[in-house]
KEDO-799850 format. One record per residue: residue in three letters; z, x, y of N, C-alpha, C in turn. Coordinates in steps of 0.1 Angstrom, whole numbers, plus 2048, in hexadecimal, padded with zeros to 3 digits. Last residue first. Example, Ala and Ser with C-alpha at 12.3 -4.5 7.8 and 13.67 -1.06 7.14 Angstrom:
% KEDO-799850
+---------+------+--------+---------+-------+---------+----------+------+--------+---------+
! residuo ! n_up ! n_east ! n_north ! ca_up ! ca_east ! ca_north ! c_up ! c_east ! c_north !
+---------+------+--------+---------+-------+---------+----------+------+--------+---------+
!     SER !  847 !    880 !     7EA !   847 !     889 !      7F5 !  84F !    881 !     800 !
!     ALA !  84E !    884 !     7C7 !   84E !     87B !      7D3 !  84E !    884 !     7DF !
+---------+------+--------+---------+-------+---------+----------+------+--------+---------+
//
This chain:
% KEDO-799850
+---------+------+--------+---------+-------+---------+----------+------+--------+---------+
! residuo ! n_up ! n_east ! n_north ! ca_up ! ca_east ! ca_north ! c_up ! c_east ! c_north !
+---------+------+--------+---------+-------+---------+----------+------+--------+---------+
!     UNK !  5E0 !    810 !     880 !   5E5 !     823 !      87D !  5E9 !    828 !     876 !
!     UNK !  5CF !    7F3 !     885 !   5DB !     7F8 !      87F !  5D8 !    805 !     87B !
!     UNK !  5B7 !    7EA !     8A1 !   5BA !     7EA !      892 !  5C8 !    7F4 !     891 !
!     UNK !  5C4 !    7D8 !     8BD !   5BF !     7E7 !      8B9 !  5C2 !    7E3 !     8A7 !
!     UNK !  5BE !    7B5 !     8C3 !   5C8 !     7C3 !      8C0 !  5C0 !    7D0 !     8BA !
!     UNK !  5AC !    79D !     8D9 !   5AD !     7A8 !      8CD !  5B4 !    7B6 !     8C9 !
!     UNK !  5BB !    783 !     8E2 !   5B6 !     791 !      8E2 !  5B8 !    796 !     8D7 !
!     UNK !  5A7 !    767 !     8EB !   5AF !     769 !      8E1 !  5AD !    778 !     8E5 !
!     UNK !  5AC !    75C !     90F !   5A3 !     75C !      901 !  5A9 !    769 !     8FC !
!     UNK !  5C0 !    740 !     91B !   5BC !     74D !      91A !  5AF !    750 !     90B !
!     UNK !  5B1 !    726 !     92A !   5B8 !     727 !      91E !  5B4 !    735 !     91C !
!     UNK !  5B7 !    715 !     949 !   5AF !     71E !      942 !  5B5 !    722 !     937 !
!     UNK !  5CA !    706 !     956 !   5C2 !     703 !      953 !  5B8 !    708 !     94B !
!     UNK !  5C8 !    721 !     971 !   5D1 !     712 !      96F !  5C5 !    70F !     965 !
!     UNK !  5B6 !    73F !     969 !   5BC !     735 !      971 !  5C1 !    727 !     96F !
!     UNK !  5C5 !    760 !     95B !   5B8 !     74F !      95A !  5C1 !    746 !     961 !
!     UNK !  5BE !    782 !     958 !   5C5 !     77A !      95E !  5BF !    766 !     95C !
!     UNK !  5C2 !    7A1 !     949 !   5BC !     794 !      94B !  5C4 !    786 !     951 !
!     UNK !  5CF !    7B8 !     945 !   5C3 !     7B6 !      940 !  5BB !    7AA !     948 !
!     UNK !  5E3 !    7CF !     95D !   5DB !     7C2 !      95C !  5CE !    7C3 !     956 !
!     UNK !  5F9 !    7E3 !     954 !   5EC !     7E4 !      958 !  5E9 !    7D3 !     955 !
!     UNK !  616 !    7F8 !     95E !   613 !     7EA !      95C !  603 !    7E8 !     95B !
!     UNK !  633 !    806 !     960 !   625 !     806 !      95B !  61F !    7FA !     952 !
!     UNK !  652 !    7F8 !     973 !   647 !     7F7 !      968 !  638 !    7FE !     968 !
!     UNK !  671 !    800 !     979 !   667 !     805 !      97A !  65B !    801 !     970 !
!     UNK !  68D !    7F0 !     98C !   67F !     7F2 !      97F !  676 !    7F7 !     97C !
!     UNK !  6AD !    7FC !     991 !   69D !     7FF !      996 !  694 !    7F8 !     98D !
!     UNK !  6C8 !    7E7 !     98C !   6BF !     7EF !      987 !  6B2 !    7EE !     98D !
!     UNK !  6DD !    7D8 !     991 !   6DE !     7E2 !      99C !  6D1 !    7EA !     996 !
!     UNK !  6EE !    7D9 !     970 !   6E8 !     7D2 !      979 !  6E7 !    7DC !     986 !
!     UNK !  6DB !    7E7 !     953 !   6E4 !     7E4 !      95B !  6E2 !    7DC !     96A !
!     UNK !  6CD !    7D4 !     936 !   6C6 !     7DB !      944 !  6D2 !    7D8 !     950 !
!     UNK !  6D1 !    7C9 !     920 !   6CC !     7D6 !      91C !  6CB !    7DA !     92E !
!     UNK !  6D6 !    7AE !     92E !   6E1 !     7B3 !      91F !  6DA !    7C5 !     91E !
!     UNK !  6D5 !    7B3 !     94B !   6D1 !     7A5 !      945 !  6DB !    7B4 !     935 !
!     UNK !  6E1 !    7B0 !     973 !   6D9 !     7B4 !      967 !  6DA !    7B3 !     95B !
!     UNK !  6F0 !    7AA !     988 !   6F6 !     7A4 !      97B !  6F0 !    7B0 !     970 !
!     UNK !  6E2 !    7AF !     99B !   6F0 !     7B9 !      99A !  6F2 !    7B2 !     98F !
!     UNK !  6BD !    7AD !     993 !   6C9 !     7AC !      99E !  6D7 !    7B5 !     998 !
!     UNK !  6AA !    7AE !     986 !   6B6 !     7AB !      981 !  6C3 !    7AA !     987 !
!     UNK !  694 !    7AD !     9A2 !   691 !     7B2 !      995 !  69C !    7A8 !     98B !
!     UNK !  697 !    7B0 !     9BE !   68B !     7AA !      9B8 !  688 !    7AC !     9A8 !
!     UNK !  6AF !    7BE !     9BB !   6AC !     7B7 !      9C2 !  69E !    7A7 !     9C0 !
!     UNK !  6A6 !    7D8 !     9B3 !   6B0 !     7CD !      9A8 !  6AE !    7C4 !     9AF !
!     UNK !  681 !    7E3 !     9B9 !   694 !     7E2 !      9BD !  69B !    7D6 !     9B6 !
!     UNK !  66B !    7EE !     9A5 !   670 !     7E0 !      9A9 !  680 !    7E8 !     9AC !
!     UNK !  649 !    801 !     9A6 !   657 !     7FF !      9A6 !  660 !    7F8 !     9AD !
!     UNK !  633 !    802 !     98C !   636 !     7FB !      999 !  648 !    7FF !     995 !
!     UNK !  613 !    812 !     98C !   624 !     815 !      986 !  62C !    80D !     993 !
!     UNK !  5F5 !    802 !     97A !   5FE !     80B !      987 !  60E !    808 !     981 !
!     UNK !  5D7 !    802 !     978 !   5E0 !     802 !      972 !  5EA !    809 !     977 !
!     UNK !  5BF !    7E3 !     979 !   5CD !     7EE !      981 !  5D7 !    7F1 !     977 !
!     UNK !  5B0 !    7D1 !     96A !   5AE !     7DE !      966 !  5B8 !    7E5 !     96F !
!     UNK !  5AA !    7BB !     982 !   5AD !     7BC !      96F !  5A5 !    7C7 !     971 !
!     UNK !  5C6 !    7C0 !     99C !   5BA !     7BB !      99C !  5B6 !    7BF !     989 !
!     UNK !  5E6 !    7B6 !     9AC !   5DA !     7BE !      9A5 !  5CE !    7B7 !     99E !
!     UNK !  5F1 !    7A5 !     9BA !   5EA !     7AD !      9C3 !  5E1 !    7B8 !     9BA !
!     UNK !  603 !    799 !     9AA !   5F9 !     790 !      9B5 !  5F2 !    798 !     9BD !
!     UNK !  614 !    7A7 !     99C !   607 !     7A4 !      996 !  5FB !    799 !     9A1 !
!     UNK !  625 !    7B1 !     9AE !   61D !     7BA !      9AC !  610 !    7AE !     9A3 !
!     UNK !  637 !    797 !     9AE !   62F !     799 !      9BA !  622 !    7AB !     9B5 !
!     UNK !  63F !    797 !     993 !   633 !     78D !      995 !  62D !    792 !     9A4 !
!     UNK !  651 !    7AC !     993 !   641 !     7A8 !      989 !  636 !    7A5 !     98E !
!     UNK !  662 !    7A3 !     9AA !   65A !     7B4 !      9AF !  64C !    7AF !     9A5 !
!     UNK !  66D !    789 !     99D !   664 !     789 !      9A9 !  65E !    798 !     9AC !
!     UNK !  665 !    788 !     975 !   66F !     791 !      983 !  667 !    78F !     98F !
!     UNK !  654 !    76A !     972 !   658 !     778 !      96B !  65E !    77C !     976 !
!     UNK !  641 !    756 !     96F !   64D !     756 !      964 !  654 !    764 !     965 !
!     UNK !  62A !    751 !     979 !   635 !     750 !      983 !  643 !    754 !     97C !
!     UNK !  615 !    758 !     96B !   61A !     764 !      976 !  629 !    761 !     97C !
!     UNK !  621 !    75A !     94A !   61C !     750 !      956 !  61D !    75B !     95D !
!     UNK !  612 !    76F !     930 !   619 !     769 !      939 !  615 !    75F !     944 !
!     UNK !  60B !    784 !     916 !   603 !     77F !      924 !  60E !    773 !     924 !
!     UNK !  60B !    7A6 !     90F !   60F !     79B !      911 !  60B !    790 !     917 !
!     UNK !  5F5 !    7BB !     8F9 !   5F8 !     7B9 !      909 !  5FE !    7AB !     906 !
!     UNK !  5F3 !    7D3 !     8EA !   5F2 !     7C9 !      8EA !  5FB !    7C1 !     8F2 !
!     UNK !  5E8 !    7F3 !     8DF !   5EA !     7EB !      8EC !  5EA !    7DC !     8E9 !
!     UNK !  5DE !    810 !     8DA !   5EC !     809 !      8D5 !  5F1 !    7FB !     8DD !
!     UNK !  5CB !    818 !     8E9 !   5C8 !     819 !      8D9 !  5D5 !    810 !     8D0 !
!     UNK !  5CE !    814 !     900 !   5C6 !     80F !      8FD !  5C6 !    80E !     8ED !
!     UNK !  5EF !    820 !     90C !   5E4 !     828 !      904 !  5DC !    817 !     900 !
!     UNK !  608 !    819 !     916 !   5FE !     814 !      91D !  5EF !    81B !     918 !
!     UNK !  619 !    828 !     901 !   617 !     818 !      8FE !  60F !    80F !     909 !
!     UNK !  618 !    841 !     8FD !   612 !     839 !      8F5 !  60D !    82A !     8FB !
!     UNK !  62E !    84C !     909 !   622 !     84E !      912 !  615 !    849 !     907 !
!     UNK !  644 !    83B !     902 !   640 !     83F !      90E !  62E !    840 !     913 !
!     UNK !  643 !    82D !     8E2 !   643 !     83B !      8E7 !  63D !    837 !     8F6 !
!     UNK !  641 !    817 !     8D6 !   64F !     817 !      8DD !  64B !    824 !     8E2 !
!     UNK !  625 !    804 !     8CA !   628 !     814 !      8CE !  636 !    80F !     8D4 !
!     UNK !  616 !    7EA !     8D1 !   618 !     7F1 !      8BF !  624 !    7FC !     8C0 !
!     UNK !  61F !    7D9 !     8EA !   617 !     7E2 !      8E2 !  61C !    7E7 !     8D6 !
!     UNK !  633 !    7D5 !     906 !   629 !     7D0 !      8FD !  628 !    7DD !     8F2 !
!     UNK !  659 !    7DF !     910 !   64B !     7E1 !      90C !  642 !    7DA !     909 !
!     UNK !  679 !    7E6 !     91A !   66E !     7DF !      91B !  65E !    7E6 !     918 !
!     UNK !  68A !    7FC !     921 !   68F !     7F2 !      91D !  684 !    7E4 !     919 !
!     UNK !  688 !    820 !     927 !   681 !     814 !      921 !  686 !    80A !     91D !
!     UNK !  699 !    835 !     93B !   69D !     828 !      92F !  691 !    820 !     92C !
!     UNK !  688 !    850 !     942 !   691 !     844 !      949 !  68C !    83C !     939 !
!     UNK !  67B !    866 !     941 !   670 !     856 !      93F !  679 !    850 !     944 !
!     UNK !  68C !    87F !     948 !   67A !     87D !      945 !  675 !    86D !     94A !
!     UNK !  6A6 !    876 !     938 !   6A3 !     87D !      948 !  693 !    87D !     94B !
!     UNK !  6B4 !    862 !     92E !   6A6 !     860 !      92D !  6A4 !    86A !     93B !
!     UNK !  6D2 !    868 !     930 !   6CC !     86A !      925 !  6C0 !    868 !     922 !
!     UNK !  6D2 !    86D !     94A !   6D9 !     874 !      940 !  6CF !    876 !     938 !
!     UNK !  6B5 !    85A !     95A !   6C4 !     859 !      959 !  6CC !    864 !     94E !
!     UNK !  69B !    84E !     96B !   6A5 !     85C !      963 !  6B2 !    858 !     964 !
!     UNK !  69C !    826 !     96F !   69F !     836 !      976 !  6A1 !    83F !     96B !
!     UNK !  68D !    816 !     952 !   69C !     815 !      95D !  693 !    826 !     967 !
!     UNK !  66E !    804 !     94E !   67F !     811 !      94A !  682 !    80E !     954 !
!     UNK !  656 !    7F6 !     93A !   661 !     7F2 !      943 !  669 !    7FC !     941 !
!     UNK !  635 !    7EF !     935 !   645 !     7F7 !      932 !  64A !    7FB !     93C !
!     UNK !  618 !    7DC !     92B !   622 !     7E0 !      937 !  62E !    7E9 !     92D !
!     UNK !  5FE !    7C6 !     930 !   605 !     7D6 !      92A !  60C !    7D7 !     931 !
!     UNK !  5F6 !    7A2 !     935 !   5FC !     7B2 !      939 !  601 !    7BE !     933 !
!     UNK !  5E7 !    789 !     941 !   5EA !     795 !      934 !  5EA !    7A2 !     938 !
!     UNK !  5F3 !    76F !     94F !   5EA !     779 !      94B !  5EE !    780 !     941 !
!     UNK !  5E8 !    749 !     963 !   5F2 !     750 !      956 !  5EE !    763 !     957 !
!     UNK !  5F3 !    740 !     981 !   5E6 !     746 !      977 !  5F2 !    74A !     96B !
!     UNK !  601 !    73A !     998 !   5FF !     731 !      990 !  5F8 !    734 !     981 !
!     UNK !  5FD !    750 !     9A8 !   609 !     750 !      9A5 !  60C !    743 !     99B !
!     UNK !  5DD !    75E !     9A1 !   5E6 !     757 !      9AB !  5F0 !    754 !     9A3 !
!     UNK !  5CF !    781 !     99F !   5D4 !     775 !      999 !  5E1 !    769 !     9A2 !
!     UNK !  5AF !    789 !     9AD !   5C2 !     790 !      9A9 !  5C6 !    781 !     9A2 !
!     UNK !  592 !    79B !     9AB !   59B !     790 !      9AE !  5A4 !    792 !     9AA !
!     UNK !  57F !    7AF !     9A3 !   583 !     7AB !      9AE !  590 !    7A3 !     9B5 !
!     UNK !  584 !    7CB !     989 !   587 !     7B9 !      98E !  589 !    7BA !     99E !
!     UNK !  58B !    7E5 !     986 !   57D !     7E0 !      987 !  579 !    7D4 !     98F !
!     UNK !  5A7 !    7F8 !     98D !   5A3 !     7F2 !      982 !  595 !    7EB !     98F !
!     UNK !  5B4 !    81B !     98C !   5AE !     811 !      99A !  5A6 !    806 !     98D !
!     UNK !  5D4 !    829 !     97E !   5C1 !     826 !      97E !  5C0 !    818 !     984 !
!     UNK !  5E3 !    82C !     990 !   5E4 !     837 !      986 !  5D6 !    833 !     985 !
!     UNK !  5FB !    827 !     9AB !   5EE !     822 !      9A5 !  5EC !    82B !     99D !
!     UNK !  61C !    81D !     9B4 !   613 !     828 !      9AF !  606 !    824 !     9A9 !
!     UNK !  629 !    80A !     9CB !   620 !     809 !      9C0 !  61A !    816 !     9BF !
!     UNK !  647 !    7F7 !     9D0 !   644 !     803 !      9D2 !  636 !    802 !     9C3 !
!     UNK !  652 !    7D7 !     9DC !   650 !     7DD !      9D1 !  648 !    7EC !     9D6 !
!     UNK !  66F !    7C7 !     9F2 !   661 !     7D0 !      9F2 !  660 !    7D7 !     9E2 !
!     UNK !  688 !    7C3 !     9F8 !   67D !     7BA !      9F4 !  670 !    7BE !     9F5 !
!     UNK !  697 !    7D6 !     9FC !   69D !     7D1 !      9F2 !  694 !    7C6 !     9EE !
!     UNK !  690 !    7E4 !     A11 !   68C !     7EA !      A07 !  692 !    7E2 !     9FC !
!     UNK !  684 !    7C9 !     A29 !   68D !     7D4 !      A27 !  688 !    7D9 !     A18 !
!     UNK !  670 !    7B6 !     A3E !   675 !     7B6 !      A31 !  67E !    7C5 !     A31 !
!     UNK !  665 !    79B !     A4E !   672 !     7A6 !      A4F !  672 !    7A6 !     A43 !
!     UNK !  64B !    784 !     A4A !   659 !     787 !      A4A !  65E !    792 !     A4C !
!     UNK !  632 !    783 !     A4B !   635 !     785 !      A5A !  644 !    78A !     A59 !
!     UNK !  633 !    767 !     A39 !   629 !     772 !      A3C !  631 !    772 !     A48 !
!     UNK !  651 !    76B !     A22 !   64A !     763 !      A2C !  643 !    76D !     A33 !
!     UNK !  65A !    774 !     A06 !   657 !     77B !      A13 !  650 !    774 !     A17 !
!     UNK !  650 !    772 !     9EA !   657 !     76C !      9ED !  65A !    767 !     9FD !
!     UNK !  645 !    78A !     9E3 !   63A !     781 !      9E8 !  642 !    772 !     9EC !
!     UNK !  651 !    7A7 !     9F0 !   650 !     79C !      9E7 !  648 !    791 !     9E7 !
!     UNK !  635 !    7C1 !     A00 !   640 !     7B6 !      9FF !  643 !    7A9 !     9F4 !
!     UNK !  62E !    7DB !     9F7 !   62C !     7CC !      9F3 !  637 !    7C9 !     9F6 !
!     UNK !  61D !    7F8 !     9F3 !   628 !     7F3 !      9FC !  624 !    7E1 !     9FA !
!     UNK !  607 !    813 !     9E2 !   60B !     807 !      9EC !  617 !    801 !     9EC !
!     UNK !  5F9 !    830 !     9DA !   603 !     82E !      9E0 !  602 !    81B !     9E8 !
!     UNK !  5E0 !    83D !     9DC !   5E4 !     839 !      9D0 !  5F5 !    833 !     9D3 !
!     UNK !  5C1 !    840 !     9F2 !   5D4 !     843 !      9F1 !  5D8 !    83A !     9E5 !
!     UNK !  5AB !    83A !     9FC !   5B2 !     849 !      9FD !  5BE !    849 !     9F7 !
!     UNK !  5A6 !    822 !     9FA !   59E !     827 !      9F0 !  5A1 !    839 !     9F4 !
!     UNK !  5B9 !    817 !     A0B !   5BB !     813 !      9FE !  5B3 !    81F !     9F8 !
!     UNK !  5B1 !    81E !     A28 !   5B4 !     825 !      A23 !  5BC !    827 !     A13 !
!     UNK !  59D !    813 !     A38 !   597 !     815 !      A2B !  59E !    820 !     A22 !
!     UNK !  5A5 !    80E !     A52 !   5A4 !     805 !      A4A !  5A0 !    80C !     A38 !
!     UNK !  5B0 !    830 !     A52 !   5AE !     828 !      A59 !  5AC !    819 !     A4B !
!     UNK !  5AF !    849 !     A4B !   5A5 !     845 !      A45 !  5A5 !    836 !     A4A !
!     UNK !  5C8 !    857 !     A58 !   5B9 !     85E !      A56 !  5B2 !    857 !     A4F !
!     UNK !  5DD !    841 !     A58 !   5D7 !     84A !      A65 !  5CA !    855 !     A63 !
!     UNK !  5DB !    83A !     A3D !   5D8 !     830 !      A49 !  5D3 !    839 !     A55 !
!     UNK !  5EA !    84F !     A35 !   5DA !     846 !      A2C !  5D2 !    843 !     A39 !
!     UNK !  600 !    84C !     A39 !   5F5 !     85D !      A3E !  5E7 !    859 !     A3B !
!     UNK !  609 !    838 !     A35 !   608 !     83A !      A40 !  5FE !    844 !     A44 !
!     UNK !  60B !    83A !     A19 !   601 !     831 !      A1F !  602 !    831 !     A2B !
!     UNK !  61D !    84F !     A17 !   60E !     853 !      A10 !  607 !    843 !     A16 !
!     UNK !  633 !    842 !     A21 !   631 !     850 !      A26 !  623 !    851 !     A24 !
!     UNK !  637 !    830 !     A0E !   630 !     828 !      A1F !  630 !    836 !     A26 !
!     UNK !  63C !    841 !     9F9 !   635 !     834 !      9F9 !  62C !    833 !     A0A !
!     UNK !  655 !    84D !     9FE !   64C !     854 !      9FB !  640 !    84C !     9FF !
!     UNK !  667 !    835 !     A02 !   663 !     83F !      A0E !  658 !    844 !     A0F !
!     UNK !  666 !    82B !     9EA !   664 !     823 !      9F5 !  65B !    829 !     A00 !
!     UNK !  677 !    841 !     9DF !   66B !     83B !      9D6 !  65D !    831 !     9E2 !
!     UNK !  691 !    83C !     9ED !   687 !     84A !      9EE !  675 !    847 !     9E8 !
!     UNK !  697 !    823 !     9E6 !   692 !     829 !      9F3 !  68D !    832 !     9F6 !
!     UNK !  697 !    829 !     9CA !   690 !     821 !      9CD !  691 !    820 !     9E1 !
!     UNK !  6B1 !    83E !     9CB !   69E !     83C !      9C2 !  696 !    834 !     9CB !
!     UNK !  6C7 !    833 !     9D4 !   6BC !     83F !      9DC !  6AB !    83D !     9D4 !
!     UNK !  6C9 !    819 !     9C2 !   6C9 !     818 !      9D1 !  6C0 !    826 !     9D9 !
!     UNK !  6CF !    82A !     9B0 !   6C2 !     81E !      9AD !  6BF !    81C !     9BB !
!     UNK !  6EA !    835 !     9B6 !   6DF !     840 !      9AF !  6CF !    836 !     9B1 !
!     UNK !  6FA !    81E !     9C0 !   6F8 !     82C !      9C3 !  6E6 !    831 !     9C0 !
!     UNK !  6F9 !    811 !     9A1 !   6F6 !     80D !      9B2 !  6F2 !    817 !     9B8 !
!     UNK !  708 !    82A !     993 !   6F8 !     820 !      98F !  6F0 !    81B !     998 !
!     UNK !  718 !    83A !     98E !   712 !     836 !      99E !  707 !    830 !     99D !
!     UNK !  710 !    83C !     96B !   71C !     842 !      975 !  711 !    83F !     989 !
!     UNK !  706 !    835 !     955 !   702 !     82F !      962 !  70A !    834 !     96C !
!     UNK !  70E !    84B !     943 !   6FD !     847 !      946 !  6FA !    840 !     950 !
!     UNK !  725 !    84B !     948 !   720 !     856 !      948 !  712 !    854 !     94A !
!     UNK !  72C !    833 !     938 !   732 !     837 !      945 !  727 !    83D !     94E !
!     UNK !  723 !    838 !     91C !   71C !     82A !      925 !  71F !    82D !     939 !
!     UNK !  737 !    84F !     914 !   725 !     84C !      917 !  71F !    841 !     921 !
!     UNK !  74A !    839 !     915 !   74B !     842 !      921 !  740 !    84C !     921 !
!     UNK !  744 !    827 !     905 !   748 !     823 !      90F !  747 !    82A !     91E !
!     UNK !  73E !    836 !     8EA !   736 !     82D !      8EF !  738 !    82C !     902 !
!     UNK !  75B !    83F !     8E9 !   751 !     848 !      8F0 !  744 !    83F !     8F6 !
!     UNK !  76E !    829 !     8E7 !   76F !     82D !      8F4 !  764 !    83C !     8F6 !
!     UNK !  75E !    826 !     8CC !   761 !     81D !      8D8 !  762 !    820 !     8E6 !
!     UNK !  76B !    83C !     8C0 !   75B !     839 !      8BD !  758 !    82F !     8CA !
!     UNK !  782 !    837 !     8BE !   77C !     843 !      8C6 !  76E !    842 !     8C5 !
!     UNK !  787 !    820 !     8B0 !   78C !     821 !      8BE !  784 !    82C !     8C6 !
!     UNK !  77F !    823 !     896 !   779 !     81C !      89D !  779 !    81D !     8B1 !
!     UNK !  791 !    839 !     88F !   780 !     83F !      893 !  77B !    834 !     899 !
!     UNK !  7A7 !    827 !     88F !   7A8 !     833 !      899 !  79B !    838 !     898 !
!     UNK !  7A2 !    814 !     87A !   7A4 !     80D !      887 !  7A3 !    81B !     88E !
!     UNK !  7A1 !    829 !     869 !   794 !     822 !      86B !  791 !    81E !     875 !
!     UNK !  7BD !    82D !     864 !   7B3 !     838 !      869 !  7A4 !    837 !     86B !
!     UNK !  7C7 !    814 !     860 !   7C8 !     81C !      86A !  7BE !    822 !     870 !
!     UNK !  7BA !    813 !     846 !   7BD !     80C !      84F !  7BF !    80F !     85F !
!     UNK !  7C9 !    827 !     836 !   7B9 !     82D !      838 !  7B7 !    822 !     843 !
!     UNK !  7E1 !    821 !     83D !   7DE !     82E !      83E !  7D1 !    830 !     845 !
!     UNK !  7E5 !    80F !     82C !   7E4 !     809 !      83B !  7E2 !    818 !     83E !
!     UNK !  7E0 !    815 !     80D !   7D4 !     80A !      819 !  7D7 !    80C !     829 !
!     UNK !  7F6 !    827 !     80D !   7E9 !     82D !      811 !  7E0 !    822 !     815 !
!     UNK !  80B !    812 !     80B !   80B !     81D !      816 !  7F9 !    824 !     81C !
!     UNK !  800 !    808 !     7F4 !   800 !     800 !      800 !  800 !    809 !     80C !
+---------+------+--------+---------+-------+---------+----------+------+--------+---------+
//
């Protein structure tokens, strides 16, 4: 009997330290989480309307087809509104896509996408991947064409930074958008994504169809 409550014990004591590491890992990963999300994404901002301003003053109206860098207000944002860095999306362009037209906030679409946090400890490189499409969980796999199977959605169904980047891209953009918590998960943030969190998604628009339109069937990459 002695030895049950023994081994008892000593289970309840690895359970306990096993516990309070989890805990004080978890610490350590988000340690000034606010803080830390809050510089990013101002700095991220800065960068941004720094490269579309130098756009603007040497190429003037035509300065989109100079600069890989744009500035979006939420679309939430009354035209003309005041906005601050807590309602603005930040956009890296990676490939300029073909499509004329963008998708209205009524449209359904289809999207590649992966979703991370900020570098943090333990993702110093990629930041947390908490979100994906596709066959692949590997980083620099899962916007690969060869591994791709894209989600498709209402526009209006999704984080206001999502949906306001998807009303401005065009089919085929494939860009790195970055969302303030604000326009994202806010300070609650959801079971895998603390709150106060940047978003960052690589995101590419296949296709978009309007009210009424029945998407057409896609076709997956054959199986590896």
């Amino acid at each position: 009997m002695k030895k049950l409550l023994y081994l008892f014990a000593l289970i309840l004591g690895v359970a306990s330290i096993w516990s309070c590491k989890e805990t004080s890992d978890e610490v350590f990963e988000f340690e000034n989480w606010q803080e830390r999300n809050t510089v990013y994404m101002k700095d991220t901002l800065a960068l941004a309307n720094r490269q579309v301003a130098a756009a603007k003053a040497q190429w003037g109206d035509a300065w989109e087809e100079h600069c890989d860098w744009r500035v979006y207000p939420s679309y939430c944002v009354t035209t003309g509104g005041k906005t601050t860095w807590e309602d603005s999306i930040a956009v890296h362009v990676i490939e300029h896509g073909t499509g004329s037209g963008c998708p209205l906030y009524t449209d359904s679409v289809r999207v590649t996408y992966a979703g991370r946090l900020i570098p943090s400890p333990s993702y110093p490189t990629t930041g947390y991947l908490f979100d994906h499409t596709g066959l692949s969980n590997k980083v620099n796999e899962i916007m690969d064409s060869r591994f791709e199977v894209p989600a498709s959605f209402k526009t209006s169904n999704l984080v206001e930074g999502f949906t306001t980047a998807l009303l401005h891209m065009h089919i085929g953009d494939y860009w790195r958008v970055f969302i303030p918590a604000n326009m994202g998960y806010g300070t609650s943030g959801t079971d895998n994504i603390p709150g106060y969190s940047t978003l960052i998604f690589d995101m590419r628009l296949k296709a978009y169809y309007r009210t009424g339109t029945k998407p057409d069937k896609w076709n997956a990459p054959a199986a590896r």
